[in-house]
C-alpha positions as CSV (number, residue, x, y, z in Angstrom):
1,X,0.0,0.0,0.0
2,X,1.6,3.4,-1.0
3,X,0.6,6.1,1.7
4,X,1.9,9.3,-0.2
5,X,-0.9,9.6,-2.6
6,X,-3.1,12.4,-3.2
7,X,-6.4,12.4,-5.6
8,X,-6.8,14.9,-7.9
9,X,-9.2,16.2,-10.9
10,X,-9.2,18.8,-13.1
11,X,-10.2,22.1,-12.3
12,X,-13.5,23.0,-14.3
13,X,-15.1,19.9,-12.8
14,X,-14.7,21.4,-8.8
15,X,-16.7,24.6,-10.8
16,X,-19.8,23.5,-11.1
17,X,-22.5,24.5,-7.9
18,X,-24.2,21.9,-6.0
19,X,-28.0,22.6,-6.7
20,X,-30.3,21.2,-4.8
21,X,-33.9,20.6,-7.0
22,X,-37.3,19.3,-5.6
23,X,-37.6,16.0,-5.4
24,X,-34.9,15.6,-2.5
25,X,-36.0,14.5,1.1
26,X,-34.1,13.2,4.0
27,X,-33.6,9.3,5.0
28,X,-32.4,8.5,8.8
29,X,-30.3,12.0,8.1
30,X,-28.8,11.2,4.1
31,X,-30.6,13.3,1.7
32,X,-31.4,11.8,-1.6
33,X,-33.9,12.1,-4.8
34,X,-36.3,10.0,-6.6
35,X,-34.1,9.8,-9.9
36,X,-30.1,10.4,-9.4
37,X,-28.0,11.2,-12.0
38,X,-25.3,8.9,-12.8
39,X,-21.8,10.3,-12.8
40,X,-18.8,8.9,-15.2
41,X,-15.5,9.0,-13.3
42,X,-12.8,7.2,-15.4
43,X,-9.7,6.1,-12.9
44,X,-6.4,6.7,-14.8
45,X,-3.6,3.8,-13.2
46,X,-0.4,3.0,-14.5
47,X,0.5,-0.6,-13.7
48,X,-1.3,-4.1,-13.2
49,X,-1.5,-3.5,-9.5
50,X,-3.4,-0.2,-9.8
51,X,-5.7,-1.3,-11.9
52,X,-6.3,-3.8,-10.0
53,X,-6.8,-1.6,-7.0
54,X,-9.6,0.2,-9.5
55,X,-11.3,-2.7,-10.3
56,X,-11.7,-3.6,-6.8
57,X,-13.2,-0.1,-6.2
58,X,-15.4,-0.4,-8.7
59,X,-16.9,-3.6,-7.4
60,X,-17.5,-1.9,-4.5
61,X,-18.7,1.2,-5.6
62,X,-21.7,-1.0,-8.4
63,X,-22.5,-3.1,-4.8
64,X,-22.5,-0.4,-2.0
65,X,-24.2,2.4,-5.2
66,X,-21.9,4.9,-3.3
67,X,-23.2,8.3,-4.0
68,X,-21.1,11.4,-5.0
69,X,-23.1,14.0,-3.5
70,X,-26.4,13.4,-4.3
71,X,-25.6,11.5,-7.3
72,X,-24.3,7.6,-8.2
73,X,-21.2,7.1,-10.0
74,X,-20.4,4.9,-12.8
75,X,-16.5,4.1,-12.3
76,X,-14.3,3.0,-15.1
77,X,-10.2,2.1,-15.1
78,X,-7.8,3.2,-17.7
79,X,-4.4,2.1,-17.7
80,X,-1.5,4.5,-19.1
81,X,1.8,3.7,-19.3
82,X,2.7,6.3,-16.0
83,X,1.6,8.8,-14.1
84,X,2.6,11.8,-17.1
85,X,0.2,10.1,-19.4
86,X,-2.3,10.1,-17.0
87,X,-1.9,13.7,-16.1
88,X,-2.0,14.4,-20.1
89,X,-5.4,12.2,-20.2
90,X,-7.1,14.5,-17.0
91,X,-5.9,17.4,-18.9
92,X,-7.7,16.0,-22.7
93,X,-10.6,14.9,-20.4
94,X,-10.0,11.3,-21.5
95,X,-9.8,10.4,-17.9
96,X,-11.1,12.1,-14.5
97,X,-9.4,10.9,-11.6
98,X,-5.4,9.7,-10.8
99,X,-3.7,9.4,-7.7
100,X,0.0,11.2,-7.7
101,X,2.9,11.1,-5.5
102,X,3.4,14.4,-3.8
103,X,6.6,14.7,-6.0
104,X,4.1,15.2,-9.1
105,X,2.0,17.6,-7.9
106,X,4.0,20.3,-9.3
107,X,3.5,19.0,-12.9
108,X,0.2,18.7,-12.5
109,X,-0.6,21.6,-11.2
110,X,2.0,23.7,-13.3
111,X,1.5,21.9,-16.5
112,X,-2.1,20.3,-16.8
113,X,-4.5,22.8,-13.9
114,X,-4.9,19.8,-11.3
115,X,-5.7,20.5,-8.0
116,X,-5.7,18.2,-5.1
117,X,-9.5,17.2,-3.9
118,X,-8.5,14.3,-1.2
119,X,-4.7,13.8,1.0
120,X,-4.7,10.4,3.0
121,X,-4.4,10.7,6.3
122,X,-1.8,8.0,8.2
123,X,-2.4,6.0,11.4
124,X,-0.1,6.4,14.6
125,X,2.9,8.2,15.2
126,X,6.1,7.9,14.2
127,X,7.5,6.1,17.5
128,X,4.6,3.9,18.1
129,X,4.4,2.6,14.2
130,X,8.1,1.9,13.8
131,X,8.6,0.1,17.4
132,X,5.0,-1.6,17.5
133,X,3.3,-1.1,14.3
134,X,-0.1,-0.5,16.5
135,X,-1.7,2.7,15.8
136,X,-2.6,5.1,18.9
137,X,-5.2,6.7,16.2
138,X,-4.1,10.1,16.1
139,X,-3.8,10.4,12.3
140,X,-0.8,12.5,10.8
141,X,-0.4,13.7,7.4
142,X,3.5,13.9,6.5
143,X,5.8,11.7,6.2
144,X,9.8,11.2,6.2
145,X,12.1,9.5,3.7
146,X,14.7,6.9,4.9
147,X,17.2,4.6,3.9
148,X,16.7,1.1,4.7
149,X,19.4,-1.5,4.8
150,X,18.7,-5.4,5.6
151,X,20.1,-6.7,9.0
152,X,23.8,-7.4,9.0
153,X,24.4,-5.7,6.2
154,X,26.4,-2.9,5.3
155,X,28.7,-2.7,8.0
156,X,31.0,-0.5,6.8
157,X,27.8,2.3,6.5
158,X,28.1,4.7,9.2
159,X,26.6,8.0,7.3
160,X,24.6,8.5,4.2
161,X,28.0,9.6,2.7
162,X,29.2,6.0,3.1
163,X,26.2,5.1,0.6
164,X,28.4,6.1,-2.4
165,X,28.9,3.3,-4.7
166,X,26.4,1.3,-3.2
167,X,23.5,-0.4,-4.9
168,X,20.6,1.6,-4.3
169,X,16.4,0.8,-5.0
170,X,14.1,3.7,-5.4
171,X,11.0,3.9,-6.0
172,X,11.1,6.1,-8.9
173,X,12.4,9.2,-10.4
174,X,9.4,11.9,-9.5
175,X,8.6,10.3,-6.2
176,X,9.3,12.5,-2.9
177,X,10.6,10.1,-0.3
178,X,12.2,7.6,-2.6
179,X,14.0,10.0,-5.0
180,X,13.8,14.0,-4.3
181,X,14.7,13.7,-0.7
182,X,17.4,12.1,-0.4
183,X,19.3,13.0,-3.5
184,X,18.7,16.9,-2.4
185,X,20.2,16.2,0.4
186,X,23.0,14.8,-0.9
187,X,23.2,17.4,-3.5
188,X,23.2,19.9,-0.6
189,X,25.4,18.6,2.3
190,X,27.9,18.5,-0.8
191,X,28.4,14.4,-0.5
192,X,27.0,13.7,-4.2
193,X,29.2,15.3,-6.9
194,X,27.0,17.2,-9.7
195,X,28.2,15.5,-13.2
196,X,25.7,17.7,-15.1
197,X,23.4,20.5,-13.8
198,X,20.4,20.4,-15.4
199,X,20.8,16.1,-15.4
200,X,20.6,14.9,-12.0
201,X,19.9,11.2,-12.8
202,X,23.1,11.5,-14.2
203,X,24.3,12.9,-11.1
204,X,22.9,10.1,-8.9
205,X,24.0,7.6,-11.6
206,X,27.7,8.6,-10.7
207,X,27.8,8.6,-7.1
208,X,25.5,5.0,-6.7
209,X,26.5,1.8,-7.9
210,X,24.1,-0.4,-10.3
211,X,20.7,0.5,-9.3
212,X,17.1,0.8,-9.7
213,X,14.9,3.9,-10.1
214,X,12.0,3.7,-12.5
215,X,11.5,6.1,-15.6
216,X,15.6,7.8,-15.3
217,X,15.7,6.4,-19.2
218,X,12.8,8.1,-20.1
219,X,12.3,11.5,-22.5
220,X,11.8,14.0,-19.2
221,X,14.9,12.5,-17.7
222,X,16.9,11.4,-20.6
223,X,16.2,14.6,-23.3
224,X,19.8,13.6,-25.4
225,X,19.1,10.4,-25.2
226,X,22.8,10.0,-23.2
227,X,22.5,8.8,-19.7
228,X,24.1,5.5,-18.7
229,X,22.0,2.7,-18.1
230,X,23.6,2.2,-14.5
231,X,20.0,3.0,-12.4
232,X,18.5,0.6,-14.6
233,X,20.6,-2.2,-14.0
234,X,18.7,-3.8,-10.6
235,X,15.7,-3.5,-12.4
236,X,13.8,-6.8,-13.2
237,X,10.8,-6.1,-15.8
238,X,10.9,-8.7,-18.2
239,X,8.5,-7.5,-20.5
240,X,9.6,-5.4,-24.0
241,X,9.1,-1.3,-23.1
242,X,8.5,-1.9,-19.3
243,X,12.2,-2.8,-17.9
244,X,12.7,0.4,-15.2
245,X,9.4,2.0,-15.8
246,X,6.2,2.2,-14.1
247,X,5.4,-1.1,-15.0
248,X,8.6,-2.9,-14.2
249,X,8.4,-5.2,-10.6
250,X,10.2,-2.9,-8.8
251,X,8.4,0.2,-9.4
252,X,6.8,2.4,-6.2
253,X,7.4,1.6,-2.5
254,X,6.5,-1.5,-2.8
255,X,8.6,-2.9,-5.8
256,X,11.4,-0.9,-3.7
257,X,11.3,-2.8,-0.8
258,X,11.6,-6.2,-2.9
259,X,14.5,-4.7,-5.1
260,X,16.0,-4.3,-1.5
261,X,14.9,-8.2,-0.3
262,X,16.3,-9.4,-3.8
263,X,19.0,-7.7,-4.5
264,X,19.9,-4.3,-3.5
265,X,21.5,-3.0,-0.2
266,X,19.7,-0.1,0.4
267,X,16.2,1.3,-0.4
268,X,15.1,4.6,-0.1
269,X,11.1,4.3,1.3
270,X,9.0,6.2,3.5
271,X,9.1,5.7,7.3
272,X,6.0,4.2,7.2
273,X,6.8,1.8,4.4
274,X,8.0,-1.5,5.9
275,X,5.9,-1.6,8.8
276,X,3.0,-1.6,6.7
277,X,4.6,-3.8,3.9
278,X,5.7,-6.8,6.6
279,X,1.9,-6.7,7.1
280,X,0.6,-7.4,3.4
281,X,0.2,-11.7,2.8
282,X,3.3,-10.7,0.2
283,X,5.6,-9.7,2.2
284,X,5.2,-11.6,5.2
285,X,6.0,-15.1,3.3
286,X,8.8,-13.0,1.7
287,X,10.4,-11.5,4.9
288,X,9.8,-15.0,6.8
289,X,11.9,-17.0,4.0
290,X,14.6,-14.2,4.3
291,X,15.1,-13.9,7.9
292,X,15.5,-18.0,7.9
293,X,18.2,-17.6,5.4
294,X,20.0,-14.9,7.9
């Protein structure tokens, strides 16, 4: 489950007033009308699991006929090929709803008028969740970014600065905890070497060893067409065009934290990421077969 998503639509459709007609009355305190309107909402994701995700919504939304205001909805998924093709799709109105990292919400807001309409609100506190994983149910909505290492390895890492060379899992180019973080502050305490200013994949790509960070080959990251393949090299997609994008088993928080189980030494995830991950059927088989091989 990633935690750092926030919903958004485009603009024109927050415009229109609520009006409230005759024919309304009120049920046990819900209001409601003889003959709804049906809303379209079409669900942009970007990989198998999303969509996934959307069916499951959908399910729920035709059996529990959840109402959007006073009207039902009608849900649909799309799949794109990542997160800029959605945005492009809200902004054609071929789609209506995405979820984005808070790393993208610049783009969208900058380049295609989307403006946040939901943020997800996390359980427990930062001490409680990362010693206990039990929520004490004050919500909180923030988040930190840190490096995770597997037990007994990495001895020789006393600093991030001692992360140079290493190989490194992230969850993708444009996310905020698993890429703009950390490499800022690496960029700004001076550890990480700047190989070309207006490149900084090729920047990280020079101070990590063979790595994984989704989408550093494509156009918005790669305009010459000349980075190195080095923050591709952990990745595992098998499939033609989806090796280290989106798509590819090791894309988000999630495909992170396996890179990390599988075959990196460090992952950069949210602070919330493995407790809730070590939770999920996935991971707990996972993490059970690795701790036996410790």
């Amino acid at each position: 489950m990633e935690t750092d998503k926030i919903l958004i639509f485009r603009t024109q459709q927050l415009a229109e007033p609520v009006s409230y007609p005759q024919g309304y009355w009120k049920v046990n305190q819900v209001e409601a009308r003889e003959s709804p309107k049906e809303l379209k909402i079409i669900w942009c994701t970007i990989n198998l699991n999303e969509t996934k995700k959307c069916e499951a919504f959908v399910q729920a939304n035709e059996r529990d006929q959840i109402r959007v205001g006073y009207d039902t909805a009608k849900i649909e998924c799309s799949q794109a090929s990542n997160k800029d093709e959605c945005m492009l799709m809200l902004d054609q109105e071929k789609a209506t709803m995405t979820t984005l990292d808070a790393g993208e919400m610049y783009v969208g807001g900058r380049y295609h008028s989307l403006v946040p309409i939901a943020q997800e609100v996390l359980e427990g506190t930062l001490s409680i969740t990362l010693t206990t994983g039990i929520s004490d149910g004050r919500g909180f909505n923030y988040y930190y970014a840190v490096a995770v290492v597997k037990v007994g390895s990495l001895t020789d890492v006393l600093s991030i600065r001692d992360l140079k060379g290493k190989k490194a899992c992230f969850p993708g180019v444009e996310t905020y905890a698993g890429w703009m973080l950390p490499i800022s502050t690496l960029l700004k305490q001076g550890i990480m070497d700047v190989k070309d200013c207006n490149n900084h994949v090729k920047t990280a790509s020079n101070f990590f060893g063979p790595s994984c960070a989704v989408n550093c080959l494509t156009d918005k990251y790669n305009p010459i067409g000349d980075n190195s393949d080095k923050l591709c090299r952990l990745c595992t997609g098998s499939i033609p065009g989806k090796w280290c994008t989106d798509a590819d088993p090791y894309a988000g928080f999630n495909g992170a934290f396996r890179c990390l189980l599988e075959t990196g030494e460090v992952a950069f995830l949210k602070h919330t990421s493995v407790p809730e991950l070590i939770k999920t059927k996935e991971f707990s088989k996972f993490l059970a077969l690795f701790l036996k091989s410790l």
